[in-house]
MIMAR-476640 format. One record per residue: y, z, x of N, C-alpha, C, CB in turn; residue in one letter. Coordinates in steps of 0.1 Angstrom, whole numbers, plus 5000, padded with zeros to 4 digits. Each point is the difference from the previous one (the first is absolute). Glycine has a CB too. Layout:
<pts>
YZXYZXYZXYZXA/...
</pts>
This chain:
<pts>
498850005008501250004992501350005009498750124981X/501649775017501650015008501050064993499749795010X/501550235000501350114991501049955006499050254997X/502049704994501249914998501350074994498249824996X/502850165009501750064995500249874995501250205017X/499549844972501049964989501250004994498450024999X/502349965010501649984998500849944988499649995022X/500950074968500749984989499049934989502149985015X/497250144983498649954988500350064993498149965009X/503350074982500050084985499749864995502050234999X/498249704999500149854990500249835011501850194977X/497349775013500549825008498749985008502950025006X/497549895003499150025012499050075006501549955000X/499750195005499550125005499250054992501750045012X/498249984974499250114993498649865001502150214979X/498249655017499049984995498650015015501849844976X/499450105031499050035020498950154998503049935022X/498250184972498650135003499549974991500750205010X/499449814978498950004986498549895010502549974970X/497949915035499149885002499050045013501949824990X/498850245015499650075014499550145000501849865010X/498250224975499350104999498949924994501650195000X/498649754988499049964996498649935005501950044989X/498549915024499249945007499050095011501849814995X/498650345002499650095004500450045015498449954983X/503350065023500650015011500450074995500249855011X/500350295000500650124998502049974999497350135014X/503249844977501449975001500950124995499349754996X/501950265015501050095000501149924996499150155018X/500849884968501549924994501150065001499049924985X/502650035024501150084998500549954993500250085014X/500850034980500550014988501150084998498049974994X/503250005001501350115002499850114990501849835007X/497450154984500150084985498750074998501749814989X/497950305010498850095004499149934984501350295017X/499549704970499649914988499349935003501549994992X/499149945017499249815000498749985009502649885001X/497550265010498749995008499450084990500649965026X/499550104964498750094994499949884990500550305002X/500249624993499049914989499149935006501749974985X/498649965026499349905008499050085006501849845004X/498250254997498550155003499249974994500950205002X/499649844982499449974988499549864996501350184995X/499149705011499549884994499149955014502349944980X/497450125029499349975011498950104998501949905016X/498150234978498850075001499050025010500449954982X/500450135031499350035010500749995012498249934988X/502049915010499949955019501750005006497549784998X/503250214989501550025009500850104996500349795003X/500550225008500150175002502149955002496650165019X/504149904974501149985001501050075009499349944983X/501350055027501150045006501249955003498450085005X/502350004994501749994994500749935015500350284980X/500449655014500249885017501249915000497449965001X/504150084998500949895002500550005012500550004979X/498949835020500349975017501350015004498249855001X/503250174988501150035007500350155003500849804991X/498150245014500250165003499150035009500750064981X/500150005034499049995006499450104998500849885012X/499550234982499450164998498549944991502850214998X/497449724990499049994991498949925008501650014979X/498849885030499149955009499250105008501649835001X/499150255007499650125008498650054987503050085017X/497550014975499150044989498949924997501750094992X/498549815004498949934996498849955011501949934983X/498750065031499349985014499050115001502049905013X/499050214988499350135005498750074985502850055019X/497449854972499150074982498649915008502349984967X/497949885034499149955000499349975015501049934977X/499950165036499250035007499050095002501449915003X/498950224987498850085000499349974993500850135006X/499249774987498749984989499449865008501250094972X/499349845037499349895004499949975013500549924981X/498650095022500649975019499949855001498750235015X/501249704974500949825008500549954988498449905021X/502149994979500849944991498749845002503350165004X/496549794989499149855002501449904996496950074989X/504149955004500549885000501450104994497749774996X/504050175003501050074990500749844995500650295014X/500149754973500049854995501650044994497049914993X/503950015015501550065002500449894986500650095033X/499450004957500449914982501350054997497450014987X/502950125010501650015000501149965003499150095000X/501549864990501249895001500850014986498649825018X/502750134985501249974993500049904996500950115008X/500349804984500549875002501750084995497549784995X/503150145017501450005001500549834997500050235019X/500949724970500049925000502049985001497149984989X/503549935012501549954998500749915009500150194991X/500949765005500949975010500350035013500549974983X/498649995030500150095013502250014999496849875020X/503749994981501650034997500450154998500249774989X/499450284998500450114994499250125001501049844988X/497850145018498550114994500850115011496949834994X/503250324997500450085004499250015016500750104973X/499649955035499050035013499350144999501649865018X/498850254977498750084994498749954995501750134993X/498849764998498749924993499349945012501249924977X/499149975033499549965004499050175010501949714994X/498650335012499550135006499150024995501750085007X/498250014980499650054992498349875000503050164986X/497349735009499049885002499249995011501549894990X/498850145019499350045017499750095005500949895006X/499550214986499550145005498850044997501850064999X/497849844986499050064990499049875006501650144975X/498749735024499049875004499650025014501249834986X/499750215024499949965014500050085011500849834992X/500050315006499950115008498950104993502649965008X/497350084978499250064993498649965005501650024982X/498249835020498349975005499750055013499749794987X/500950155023500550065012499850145001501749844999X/499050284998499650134995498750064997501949954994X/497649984999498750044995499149925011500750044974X/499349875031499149955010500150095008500049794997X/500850245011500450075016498950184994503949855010X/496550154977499350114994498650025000501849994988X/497749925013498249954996499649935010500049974976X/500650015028499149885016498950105006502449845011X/498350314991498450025010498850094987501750055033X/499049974958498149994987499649835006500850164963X/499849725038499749904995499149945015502249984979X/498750045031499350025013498950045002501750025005X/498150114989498450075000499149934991500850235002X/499449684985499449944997499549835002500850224991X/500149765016500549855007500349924983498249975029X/502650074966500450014986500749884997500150255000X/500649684987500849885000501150054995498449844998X/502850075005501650024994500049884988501550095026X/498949924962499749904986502250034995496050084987X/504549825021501649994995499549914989501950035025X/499450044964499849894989501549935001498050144982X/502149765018501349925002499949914992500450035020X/500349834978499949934990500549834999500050264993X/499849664996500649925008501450015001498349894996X/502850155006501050045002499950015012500650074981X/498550025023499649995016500549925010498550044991X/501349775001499749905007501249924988497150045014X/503249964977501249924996501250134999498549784986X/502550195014501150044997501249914982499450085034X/500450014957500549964988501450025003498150074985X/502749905007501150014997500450124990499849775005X/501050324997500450164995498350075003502549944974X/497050045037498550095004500250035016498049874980X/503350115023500349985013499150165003502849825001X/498150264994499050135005498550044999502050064995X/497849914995498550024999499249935010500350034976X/499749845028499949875006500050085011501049814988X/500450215020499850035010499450135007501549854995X/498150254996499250095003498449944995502250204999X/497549735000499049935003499649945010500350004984X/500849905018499749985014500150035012500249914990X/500450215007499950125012498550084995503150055005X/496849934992497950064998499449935007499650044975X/500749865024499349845006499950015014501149844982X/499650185019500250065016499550075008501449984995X/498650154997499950105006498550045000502450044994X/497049874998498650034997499249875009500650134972X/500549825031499449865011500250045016501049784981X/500050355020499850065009499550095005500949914996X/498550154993498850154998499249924999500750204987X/498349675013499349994999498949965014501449984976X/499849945035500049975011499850165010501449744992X/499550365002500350125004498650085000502549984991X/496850014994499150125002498549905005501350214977X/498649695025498949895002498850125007501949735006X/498950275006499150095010499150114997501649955010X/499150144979499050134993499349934987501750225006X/498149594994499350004988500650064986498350025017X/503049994982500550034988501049864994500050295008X/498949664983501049844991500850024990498349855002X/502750094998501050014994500149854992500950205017X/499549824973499749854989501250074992496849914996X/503349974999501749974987499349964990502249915013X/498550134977499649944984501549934995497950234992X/501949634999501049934999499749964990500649975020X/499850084967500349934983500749994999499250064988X/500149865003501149924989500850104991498449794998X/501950144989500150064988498750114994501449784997X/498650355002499250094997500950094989498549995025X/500550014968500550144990500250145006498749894984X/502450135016500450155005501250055002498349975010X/501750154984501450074995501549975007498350184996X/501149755023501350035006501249914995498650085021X/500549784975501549934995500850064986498849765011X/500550294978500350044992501350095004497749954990X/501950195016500850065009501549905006497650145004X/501749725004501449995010501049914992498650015024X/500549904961500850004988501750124995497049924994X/501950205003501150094995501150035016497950144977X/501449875034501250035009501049895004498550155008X/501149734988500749884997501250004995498249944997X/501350124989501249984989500950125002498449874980X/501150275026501250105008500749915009498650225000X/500649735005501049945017501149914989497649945028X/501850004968501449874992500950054993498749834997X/501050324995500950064992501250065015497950074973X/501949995037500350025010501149885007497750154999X/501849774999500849915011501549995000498049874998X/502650065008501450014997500449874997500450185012X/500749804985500649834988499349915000502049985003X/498450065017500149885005498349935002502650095011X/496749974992498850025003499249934983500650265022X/499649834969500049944991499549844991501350195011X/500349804994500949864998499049895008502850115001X/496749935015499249905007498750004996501450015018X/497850134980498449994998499550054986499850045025X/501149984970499750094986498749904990503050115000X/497349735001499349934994498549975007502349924991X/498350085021498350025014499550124991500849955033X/499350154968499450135003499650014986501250125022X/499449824963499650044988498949875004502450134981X/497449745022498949955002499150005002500949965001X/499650155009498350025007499650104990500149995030X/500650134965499150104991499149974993501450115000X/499649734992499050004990498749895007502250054976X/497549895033499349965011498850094999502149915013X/498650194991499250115005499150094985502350025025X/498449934966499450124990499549894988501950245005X/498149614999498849904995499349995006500749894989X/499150165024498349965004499850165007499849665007X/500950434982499450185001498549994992502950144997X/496249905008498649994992499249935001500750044988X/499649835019499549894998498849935016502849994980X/497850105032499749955011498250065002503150005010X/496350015002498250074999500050125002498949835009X/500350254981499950125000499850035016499050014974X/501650115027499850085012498550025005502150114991X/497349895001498049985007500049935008498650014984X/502449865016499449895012500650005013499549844984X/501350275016500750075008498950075006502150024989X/497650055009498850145001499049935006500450154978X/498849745020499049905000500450015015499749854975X/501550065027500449955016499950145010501949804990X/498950295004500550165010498050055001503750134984X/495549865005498750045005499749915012499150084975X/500749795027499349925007500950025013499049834980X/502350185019500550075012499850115009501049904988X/498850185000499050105005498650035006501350024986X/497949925014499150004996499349895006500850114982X/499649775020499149895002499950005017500849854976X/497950085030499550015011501449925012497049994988X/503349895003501449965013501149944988498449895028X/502450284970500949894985501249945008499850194975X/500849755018500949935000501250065007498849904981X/502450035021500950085006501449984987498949965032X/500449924959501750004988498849954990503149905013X/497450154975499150004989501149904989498550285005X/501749644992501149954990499050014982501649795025X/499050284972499850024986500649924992499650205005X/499749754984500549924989500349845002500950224994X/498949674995500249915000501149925004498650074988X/502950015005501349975008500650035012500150014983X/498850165020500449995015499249935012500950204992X/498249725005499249925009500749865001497750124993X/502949814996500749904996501850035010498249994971X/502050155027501249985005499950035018501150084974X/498049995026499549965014499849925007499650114996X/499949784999499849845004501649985003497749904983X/502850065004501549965003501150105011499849904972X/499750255034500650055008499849935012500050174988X/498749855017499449925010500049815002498750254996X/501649724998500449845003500949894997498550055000X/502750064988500949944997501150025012499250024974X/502149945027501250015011500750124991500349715013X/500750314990500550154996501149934989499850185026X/500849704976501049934990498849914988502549965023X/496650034982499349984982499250124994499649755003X/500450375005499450094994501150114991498049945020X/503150004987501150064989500349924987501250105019X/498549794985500249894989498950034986500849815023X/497850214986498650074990500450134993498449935017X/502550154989500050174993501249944991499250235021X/501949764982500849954996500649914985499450065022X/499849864978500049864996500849984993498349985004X/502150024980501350004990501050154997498349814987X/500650285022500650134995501650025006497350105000X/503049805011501150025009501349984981498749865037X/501550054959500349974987500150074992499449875005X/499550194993499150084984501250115003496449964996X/503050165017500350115002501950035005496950005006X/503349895005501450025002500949924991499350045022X/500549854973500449934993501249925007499050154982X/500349755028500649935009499049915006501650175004X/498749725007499149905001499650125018501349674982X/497650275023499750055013501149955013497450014989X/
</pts>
């Protein structure tokens, strides 16, 4: 029986990774900010996952959570860094708390928790599972932030990966598409704060971008692959004899991957882009 951490498994992703990964009969340590959310997911796993309280923007709760599940485990087999935000707006105007706030939690928060678990993971010659996305690898328009703390995952996990080679500890990325899960709903409502926020002028330039994308964003709310096929990939990452080092999840994010990788950078704006320059600003490109 292997034993796995679980970073931001109240809902989405994260929860559905431990439910799939207990169920498959792996010992999983789901973190969780809210003592609630790890006792229901207790309760809907019956047995094998064991909850502890864990926000990676803290280093004390890190500390805690290290030192809970070092006396209960002397190794770690794999940790699966899921906890994340979306910060979305006008970089022009996006307050810089926001953006901060966006990196602390995507990109310093994983960071944190690795430097935390490497030697459980060391003793077990254990795997690192970053979940990133395709945002990762394209950059949207008003996702500047989210985007770019993706692609600082991308990185950093391409440089942990070369880094820990030597102790046998692999490190793999996960990269969806469209998935059902709470965070956009969430970066919806922080959306429509940031725009009530803005000022005239700010307004006046993106107000019609940024109402675009919501509603963008909240017609294909529901609609993208259940989070299991998420879970599917982060097991085989786990788990498999020589996995993979990037996992691209979903139909659109395999599609848009193609067009990352072989389009030139002026038709791949032209691809994300395409009438919206019009629709959203209400001007020619």
């Amino acid at each position: 029986m292997k034993q796995f951490l679980i970073t931001g498994a109240s809902t989405g992703i994260g929860e559905s990774c431990a439910l799939y990964l207990a169920e498959k009969g792996h010992m999983v340590w789901a973190g969780v900010r809210r003592l609630e959310d790890g006792e229901r997911l207790a309760r809907q796993a019956k047995g094998l996952l064991h909850p502890v309280l864990l926000d990676v923007t803290d280093s004390e709760s890190i500390a805690r959570a290290a030192q809970t599940i070092r006396g209960q485990a002397p190794r770690l087999d794999g940790l699966v860094n899921n906890a994340g935000i979306a910060v979305a707006g006008p970089l022009e105007f996006l307050p810089l708390e926001e953006l901060r706030r966006q990196f602390e939690v995507n990109v310093i928060g994983q960071v944190a928790v690795i430097q935390a678990f490497l030697s459980l993971l060391r003793e077990g010659r254990g795997r690192i599972v970053n979940m990133s996305s395709i945002s990762g690898r394209i950059a949207a328009p008003l996702f500047g932030p989210y985007s770019a703390s993706k692609f600082a995952l991308e990185a950093i996990s391409d440089s942990l990966r070369r880094e820990l080679r030597g102790w046998g500890i692999g490190v793999s990325v996960i990269e969806p598409g469209n998935i059902q899960t709470p965070i956009w709903g969430k970066g919806v409502s922080r959306g429509r704060q940031l725009l009530e926020k803005l000022p005239p002028e700010a307004k006046a330039l993106y107000g019609r971008a940024i109402e675009g994308q919501i509603r963008y964003v909240e017609s294909v709310d529901g609609k993208g692959l259940p989070p299991i096929e998420v879970a599917r990939a982060v097991e085989h990452a786990l788990t498999a004899p020589r996995p993979r080092t990037r996992y691209v999840v979903g139909r659109e994010a395999k599609i848009g991957m193609l067009f990352a990788r072989f389009l030139s950078d002026r038709l791949l704006d032209e691809m994300i882009l395409g009438g919206s320059v019009r629709r959203l600003y209400g001007r020619k490109a």
